[in-house]
C-alpha positions as CSV (number, residue, x, y, z in Angstrom):
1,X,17.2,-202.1,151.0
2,X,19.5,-205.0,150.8
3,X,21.7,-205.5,154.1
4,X,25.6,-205.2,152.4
5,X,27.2,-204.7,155.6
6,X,26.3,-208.7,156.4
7,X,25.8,-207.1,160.6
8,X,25.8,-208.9,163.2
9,X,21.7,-209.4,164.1
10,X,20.7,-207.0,166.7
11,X,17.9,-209.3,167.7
12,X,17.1,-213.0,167.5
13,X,14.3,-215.1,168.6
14,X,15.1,-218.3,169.3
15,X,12.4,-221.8,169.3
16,X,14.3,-224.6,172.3
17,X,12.7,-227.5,170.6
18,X,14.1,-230.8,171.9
19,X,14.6,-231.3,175.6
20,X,12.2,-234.6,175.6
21,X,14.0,-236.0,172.6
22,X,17.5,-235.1,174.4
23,X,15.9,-237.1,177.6
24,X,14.4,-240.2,175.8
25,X,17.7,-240.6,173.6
26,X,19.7,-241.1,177.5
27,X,16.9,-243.2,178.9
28,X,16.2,-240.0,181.3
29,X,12.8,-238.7,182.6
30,X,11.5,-235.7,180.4
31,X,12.2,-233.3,183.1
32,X,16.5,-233.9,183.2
33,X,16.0,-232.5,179.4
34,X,14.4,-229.2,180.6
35,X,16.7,-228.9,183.5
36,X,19.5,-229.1,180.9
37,X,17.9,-226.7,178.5
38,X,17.7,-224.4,181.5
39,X,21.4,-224.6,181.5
40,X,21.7,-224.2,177.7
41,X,19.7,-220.9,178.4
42,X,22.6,-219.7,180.6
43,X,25.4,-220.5,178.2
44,X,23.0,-218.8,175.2
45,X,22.8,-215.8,176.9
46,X,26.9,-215.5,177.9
47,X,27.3,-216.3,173.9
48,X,24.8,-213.7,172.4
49,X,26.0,-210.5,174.6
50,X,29.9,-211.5,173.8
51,X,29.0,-211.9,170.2
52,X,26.9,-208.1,170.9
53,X,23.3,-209.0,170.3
54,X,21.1,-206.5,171.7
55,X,18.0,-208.2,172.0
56,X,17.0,-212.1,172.5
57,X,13.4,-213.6,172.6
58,X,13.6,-216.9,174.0
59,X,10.3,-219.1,173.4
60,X,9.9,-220.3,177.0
61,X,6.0,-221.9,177.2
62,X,3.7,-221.8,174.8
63,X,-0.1,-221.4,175.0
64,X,-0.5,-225.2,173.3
65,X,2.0,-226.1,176.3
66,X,-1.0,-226.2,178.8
67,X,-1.9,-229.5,176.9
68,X,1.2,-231.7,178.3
69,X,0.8,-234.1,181.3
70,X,0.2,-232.2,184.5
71,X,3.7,-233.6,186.1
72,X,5.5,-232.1,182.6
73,X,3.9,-228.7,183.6
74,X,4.5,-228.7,187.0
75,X,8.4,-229.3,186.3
76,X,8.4,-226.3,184.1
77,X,7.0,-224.0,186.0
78,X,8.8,-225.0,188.9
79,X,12.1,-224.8,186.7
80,X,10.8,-221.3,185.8
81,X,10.6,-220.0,189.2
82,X,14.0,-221.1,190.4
83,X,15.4,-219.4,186.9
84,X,13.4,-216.2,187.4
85,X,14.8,-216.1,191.3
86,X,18.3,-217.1,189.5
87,X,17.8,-213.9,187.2
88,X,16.3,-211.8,189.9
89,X,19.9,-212.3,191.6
90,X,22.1,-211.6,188.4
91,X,20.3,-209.8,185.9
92,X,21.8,-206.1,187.6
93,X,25.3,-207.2,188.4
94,X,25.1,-208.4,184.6
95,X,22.8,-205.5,183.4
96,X,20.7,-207.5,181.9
97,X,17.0,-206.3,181.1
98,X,14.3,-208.9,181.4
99,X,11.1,-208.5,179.4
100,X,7.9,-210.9,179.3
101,X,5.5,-211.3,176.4
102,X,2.7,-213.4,176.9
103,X,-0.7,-213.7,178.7
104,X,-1.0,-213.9,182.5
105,X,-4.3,-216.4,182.9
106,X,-3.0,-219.5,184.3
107,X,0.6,-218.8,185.3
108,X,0.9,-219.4,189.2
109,X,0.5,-216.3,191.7
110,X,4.1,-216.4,192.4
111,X,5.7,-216.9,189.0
112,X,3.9,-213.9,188.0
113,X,4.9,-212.1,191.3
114,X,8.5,-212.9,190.2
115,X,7.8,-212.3,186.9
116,X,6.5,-208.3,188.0
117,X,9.8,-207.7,190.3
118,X,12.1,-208.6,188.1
119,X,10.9,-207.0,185.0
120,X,11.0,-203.7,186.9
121,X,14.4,-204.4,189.1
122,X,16.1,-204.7,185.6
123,X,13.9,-201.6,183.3
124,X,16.7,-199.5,183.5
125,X,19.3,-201.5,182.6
126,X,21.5,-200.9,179.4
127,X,23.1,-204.3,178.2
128,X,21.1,-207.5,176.8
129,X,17.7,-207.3,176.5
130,X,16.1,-211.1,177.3
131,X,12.5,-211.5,176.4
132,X,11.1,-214.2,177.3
133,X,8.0,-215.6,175.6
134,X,6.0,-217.6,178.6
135,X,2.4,-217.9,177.7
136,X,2.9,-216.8,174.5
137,X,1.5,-217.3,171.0
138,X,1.5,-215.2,168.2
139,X,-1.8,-215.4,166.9
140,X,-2.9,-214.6,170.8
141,X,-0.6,-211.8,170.2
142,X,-2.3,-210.4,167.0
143,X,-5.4,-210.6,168.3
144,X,-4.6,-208.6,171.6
145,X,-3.5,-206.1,169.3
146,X,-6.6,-206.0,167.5
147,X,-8.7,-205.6,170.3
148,X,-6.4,-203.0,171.7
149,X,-7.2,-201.1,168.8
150,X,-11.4,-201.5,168.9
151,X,-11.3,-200.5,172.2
152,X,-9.6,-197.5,171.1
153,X,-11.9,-196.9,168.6
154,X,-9.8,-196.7,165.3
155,X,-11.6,-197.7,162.3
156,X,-8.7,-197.9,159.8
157,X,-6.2,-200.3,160.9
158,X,-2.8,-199.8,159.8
159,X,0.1,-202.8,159.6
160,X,1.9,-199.8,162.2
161,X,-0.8,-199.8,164.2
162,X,-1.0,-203.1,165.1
163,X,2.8,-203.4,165.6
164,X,3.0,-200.6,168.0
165,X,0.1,-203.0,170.5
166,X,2.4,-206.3,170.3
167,X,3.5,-207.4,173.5
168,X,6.8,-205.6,173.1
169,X,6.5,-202.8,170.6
170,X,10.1,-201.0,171.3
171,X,11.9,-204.5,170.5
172,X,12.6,-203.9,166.2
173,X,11.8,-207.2,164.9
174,X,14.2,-209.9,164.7
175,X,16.7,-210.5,161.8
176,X,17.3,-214.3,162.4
177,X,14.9,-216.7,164.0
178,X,16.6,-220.5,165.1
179,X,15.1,-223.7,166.1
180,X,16.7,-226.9,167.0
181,X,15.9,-230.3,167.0
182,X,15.4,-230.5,163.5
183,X,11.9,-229.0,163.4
184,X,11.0,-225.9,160.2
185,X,8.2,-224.2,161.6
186,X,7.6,-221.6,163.3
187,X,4.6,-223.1,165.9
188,X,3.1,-219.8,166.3
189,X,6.1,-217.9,167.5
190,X,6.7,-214.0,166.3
191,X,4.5,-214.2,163.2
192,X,4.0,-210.5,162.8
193,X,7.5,-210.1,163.6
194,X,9.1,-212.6,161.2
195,X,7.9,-211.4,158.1
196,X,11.2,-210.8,156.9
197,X,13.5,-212.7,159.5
198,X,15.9,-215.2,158.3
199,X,15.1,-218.7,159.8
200,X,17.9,-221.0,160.5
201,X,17.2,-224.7,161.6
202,X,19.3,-227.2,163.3
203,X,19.3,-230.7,164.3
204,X,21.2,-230.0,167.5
205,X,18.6,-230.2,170.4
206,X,18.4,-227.4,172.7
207,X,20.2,-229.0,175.5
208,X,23.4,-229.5,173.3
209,X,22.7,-225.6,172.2
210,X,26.0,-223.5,172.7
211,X,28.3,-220.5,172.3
212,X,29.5,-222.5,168.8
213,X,26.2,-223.1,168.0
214,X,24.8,-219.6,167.9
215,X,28.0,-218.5,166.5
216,X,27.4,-221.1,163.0
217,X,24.0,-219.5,163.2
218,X,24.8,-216.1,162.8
219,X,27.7,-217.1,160.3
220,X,25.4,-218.2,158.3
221,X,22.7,-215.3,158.8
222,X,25.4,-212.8,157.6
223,X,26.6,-214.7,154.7
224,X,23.4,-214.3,153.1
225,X,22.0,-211.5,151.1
226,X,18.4,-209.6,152.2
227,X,16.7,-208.0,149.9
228,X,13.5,-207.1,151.5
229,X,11.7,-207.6,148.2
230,X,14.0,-205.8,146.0
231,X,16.6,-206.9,143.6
């Protein structure tokens, strides 16, 4: 099943690994790197549905996030309030859909009130799909899954099973996963999901992340050759 028509990825996940490092190389407090990652996010998402992706996972917050200094997390989710109001304001006029995979302990009342509206203000929308991973980890993921399916009672688990209880099951998994910063690994991000993704890695920190960027990316995705196992 090898891909010969070198297409351009319908989905990509994407690890934004670098916004201290961008901060700390400009003498600048950590949170001026995540405010300009927030902007990195905007000009990501213009790029991907020019270039006709279909579906982006963005890997927002983590599960192992929780264990930054309190101020760090209090600046993100403040950031991720203002961007979900941002996106609750231009989502339709860009017809945008907005997904969220993750678990819901510990996010703030109101993120997750925001979080609720805009999810369903945008489920019928037709053009980019952006899901963002907030609260998320993969192996949290698997799990949920798996206990989906002993509630249900089925004794024979299949690998189809388990992918139709992921957070997202009508997303098809992603053809090309990037991180910046300079990082190769995947820090519990899309594990089930990535068994055959291409990964690209990058020393450009996420706040330097743009429409040239992503386009090298999937330039080099499609000059490679997938064979899914086969020869």
């Amino acid at each position: 099943m090898e891909d010969k028509n070198n297409a351009i990825p319908r989905h990509i996940g994407i690890i934004m690994d670098g916004n201290g490092r961008w901060a700390a190389q400009r003498a600048l407090p950590r949170s001026a790197g995540h405010r300009e990652g927030a902007r990195a996010v905007q000009r990501t998402l213009q790029a991907a549905e020019a270039m006709g992706i279909k579906y982006l996972t963005l890997y927002a917050f983590s599960t192992e996030n929780w264990t930054r200094p309190r101020e760090e997390i209090s600046t993100l989710m403040e950031l991720l309030e203002k961007t979900l109001t941002e996106y609750q304001k231009s989502a339709n006029k860009k017809n945008w859909r907005i997904l969220i995979s993750g678990e819901r302990d510990r996010l703030p009342a109101a993120i997750l009130a925001k979080m609720d509206s805009l999810v369903q203000a945008t489920a019928q929308n037709k053009g980019l799909t952006i899901n963002l991973a907030l609260n998320y980890g993969a192996r949290q993921e698997i799990t949920h899954a798996v206990n989906r399916l002993l509630k249900e009672g089925i004794q024979t688990i299949t690998p189809q099973d388990i992918s139709l209880r992921l957070y997202q099951p009508e997303i098809p998994d992603p053809e090309l996963i990037i991180r910046t910063s300079g990082e190769e690994r995947l820090s519990n991000f899309l594990l089930w999901q990535a068994a055959y993704s291409e990964f690209y890695f990058t020393e450009v920190l996420w706040p330097d992340f743009n429409a040239a960027e992503l386009q090298k990316a999937v330039a080099d995705y499609r000059a490679r050759r997938r064979r899914f196992g086969g020869i």
